[in-house]
Backbone as ProteinMPNN parsed JSONL, in Angstrom:
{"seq_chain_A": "XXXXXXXXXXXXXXXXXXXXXXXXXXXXXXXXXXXXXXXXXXXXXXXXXXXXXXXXXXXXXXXXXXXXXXXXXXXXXXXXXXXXXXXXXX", "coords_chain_A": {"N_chain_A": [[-1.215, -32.732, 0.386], [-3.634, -31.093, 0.899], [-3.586, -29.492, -1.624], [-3.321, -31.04, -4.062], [-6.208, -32.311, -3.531], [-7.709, -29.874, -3.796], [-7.086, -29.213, -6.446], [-7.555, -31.429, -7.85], [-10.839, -31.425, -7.268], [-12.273, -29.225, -9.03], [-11.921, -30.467, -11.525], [-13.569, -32.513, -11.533], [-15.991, -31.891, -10.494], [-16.543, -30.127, -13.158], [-16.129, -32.255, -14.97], [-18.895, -34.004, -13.889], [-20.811, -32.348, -14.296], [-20.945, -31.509, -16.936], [-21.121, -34.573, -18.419], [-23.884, -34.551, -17.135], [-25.409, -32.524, -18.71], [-24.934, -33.719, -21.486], [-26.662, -35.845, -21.299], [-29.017, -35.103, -21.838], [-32.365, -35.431, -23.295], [-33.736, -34.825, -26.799], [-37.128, -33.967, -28.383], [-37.755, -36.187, -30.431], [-37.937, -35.96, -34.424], [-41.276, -36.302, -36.21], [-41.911, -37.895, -39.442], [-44.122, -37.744, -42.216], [-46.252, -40.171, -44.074], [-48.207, -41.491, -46.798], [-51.277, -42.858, -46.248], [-51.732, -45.477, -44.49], [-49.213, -47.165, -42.808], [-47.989, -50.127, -42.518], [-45.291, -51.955, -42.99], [-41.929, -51.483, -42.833], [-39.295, -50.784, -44.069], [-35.075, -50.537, -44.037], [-32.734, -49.237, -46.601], [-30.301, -48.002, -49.06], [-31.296, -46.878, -51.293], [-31.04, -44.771, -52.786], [-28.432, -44.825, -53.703], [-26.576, -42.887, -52.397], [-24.943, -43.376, -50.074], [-26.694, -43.015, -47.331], [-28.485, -44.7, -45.077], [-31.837, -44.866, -46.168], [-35.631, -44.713, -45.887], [-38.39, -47.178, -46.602], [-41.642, -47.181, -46.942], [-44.539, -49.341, -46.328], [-47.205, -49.011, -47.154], [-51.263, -49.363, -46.305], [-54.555, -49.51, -47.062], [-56.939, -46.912, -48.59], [-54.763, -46.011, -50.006], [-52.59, -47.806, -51.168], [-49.603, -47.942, -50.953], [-46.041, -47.522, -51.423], [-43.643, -45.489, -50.045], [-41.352, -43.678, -49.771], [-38.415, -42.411, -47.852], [-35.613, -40.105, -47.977], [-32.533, -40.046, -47.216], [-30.839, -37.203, -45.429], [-27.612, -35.78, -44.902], [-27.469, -34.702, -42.564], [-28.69, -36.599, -41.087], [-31.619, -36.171, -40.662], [-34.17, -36.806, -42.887], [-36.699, -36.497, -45.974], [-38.716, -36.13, -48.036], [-39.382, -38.673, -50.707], [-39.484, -40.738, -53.212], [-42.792, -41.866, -54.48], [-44.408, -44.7, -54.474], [-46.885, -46.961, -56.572], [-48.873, -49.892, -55.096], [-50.407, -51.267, -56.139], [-53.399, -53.873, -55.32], [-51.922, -54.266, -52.247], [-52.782, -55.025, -49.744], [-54.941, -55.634, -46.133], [-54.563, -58.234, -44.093], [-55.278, -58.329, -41.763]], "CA_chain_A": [[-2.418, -33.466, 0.087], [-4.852, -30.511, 0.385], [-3.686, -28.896, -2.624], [-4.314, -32.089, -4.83], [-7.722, -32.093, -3.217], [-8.562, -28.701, -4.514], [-7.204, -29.33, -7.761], [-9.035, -32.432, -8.626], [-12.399, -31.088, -6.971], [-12.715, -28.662, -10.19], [-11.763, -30.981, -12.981], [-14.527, -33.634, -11.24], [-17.213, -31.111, -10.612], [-17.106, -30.002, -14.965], [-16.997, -33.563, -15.652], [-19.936, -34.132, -13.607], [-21.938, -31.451, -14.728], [-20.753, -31.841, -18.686], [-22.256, -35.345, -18.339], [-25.425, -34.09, -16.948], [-26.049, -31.731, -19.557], [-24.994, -34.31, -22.534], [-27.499, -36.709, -21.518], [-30.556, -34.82, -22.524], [-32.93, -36.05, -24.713], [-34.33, -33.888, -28.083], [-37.726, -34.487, -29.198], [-37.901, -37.447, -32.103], [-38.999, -35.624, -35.488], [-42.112, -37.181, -36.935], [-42.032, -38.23, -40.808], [-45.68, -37.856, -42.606], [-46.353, -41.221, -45.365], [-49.633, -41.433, -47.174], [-52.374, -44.21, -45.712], [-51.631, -46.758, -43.489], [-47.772, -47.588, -42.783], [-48.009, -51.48, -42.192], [-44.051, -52.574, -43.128], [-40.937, -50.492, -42.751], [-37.869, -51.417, -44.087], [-34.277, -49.863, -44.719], [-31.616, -50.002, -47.217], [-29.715, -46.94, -49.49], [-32.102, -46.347, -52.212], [-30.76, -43.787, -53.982], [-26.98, -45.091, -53.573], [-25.856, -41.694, -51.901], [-24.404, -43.76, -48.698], [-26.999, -43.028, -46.307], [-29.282, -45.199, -44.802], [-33.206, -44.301, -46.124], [-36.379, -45.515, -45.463], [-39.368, -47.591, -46.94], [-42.847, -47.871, -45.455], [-45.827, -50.127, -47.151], [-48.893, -47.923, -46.936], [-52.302, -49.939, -47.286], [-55.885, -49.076, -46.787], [-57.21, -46.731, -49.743], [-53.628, -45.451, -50.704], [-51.488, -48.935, -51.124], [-48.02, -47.355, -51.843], [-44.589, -47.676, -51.342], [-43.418, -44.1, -49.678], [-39.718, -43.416, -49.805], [-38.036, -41.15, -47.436], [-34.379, -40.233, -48.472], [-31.835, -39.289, -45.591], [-29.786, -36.137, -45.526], [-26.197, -35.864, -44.386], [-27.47, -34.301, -41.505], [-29.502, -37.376, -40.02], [-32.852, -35.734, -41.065], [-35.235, -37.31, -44.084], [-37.209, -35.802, -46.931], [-40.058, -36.646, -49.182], [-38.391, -39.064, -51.681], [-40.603, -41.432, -54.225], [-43.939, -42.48, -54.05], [-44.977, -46.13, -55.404], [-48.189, -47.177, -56.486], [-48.668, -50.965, -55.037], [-51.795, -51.988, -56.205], [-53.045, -55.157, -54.292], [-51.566, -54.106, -51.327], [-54.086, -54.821, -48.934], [-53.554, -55.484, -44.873], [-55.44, -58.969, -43.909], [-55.536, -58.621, -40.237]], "C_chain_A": [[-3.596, -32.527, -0.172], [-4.891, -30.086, -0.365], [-3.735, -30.251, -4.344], [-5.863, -31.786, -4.796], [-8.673, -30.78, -4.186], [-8.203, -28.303, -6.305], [-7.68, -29.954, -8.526], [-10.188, -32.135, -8.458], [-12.617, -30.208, -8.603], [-12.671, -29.632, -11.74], [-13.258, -31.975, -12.477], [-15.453, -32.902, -11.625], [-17.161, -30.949, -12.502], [-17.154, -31.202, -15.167], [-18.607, -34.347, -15.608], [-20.91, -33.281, -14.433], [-21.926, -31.648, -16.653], [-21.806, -33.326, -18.966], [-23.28, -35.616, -18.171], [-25.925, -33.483, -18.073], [-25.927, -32.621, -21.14], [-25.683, -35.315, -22.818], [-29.061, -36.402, -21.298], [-30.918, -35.76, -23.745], [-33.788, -35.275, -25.811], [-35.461, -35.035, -28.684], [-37.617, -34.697, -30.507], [-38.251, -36.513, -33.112], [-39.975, -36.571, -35.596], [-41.903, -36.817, -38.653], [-43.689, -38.774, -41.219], [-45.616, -39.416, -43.847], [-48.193, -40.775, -45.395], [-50.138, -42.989, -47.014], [-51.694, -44.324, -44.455], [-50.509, -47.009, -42.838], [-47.72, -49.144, -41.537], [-46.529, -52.005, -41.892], [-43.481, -51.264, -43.223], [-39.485, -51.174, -42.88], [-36.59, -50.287, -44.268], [-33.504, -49.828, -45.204], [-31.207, -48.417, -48.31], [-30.504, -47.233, -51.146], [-31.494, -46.009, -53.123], [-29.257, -43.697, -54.401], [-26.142, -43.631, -53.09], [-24.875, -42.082, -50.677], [-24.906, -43.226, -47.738], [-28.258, -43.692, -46.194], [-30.652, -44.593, -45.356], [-34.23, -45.473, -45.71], [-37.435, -45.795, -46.468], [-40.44, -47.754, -46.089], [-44.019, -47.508, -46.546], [-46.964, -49.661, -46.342], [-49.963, -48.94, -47.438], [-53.449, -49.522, -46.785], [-56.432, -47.796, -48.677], [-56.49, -46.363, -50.487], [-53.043, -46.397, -50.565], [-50.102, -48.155, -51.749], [-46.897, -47.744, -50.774], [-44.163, -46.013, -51.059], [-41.473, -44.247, -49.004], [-39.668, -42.443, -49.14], [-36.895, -41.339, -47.754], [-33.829, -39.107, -47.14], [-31.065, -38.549, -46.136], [-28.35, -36.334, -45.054], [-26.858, -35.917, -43.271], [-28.461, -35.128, -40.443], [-31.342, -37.153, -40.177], [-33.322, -36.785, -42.64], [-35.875, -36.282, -44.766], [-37.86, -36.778, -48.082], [-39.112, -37.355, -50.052], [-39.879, -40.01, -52.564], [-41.799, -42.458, -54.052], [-44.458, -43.661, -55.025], [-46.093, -46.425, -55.605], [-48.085, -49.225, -55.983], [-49.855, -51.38, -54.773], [-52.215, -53.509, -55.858], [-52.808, -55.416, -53.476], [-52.579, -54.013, -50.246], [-54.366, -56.068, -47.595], [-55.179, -56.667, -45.136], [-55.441, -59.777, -42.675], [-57.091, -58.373, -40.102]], "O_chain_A": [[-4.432, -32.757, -1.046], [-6.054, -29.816, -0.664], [-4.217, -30.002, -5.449], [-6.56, -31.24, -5.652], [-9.701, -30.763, -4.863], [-8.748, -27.523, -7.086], [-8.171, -29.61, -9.601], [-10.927, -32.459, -9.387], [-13.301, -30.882, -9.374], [-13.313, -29.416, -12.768], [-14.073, -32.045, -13.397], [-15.899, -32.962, -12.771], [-17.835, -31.779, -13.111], [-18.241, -31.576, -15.607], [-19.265, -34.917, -16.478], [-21.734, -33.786, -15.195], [-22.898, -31.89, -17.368], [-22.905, -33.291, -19.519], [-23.861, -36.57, -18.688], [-26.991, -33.942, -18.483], [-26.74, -32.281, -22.0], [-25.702, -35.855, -23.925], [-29.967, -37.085, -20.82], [-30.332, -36.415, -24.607], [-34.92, -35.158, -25.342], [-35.28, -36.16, -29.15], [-37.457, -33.916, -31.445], [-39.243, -35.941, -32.662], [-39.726, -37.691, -35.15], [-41.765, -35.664, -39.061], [-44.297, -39.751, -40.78], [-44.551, -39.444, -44.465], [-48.987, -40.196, -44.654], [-49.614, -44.004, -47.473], [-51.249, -43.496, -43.66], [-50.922, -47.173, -41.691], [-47.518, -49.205, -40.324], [-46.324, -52.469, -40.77], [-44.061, -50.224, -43.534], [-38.814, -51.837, -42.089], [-36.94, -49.16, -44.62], [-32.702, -50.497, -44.552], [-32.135, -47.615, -48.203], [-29.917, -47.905, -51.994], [-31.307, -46.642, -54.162], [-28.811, -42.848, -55.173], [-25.018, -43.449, -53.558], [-24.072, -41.239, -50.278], [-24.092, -42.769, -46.936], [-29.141, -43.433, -47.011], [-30.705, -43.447, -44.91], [-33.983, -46.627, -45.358], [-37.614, -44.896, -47.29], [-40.438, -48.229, -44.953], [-44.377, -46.52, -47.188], [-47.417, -49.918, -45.226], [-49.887, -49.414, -48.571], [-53.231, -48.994, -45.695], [-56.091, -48.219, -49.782], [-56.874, -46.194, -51.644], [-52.538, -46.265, -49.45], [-49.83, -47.932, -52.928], [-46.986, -48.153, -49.617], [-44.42, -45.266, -52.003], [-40.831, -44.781, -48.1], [-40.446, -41.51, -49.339], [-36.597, -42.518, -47.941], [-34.253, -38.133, -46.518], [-30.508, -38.867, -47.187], [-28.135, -37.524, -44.824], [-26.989, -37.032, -42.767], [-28.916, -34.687, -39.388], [-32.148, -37.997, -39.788], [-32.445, -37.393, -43.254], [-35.732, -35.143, -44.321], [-37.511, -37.783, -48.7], [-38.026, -36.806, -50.239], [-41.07, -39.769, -52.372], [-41.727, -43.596, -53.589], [-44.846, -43.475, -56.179], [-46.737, -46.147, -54.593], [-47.209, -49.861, -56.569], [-50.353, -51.749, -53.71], [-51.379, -54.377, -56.11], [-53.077, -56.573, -53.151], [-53.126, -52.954, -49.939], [-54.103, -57.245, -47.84], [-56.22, -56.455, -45.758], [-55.524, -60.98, -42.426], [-57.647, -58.515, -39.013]]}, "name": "protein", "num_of_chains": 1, "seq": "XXXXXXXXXXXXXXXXXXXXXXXXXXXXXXXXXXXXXXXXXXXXXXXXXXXXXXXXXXXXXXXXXXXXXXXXXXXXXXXXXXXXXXXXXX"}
């Protein structure tokens, strides 16, 4: 029985500790848009198969600001809309 004991104590202990260390958390990036960012929607844009993003800018820049997603989970500047009219009426 004691040599069980001392063979499971090591496989427990790395599991323990592996699980400690895999539930960190990495600061969020931030993504810059121009104005306001009122609405945020998301849907594959550019048909590459990865999720991107939209977000309805209003105040003196009304636009439409595209970010386009990388493989790697990251975003990047993608196309800027003009959406004249766009204007927030809270």
């Amino acid at each position: 029985m004691k040599t069980r004991l001392f063979s499971v104590t090591p496989l427990f202990l790395s599991v323990v500790f592996t699980t400690a260390v895999a539930q960190q958390f990495i600061e969020a990036p931030q993504y810059a848009t121009n104005g306001a960012p009122r609405a945020v929607t998301t849907a594959d844009f550019n048909g590459d198969g990865y999720v991107d993003i939209a977000a309805g800018n209003t105040g003196s820049s009304a636009t439409i600001q595209i970010l386009l997603a990388n493989s790697d989970g990251t975003f990047r500047q993608g196309q800027q809309l003009g959406a004249p009219g766009l204007t927030s009426y809270s």
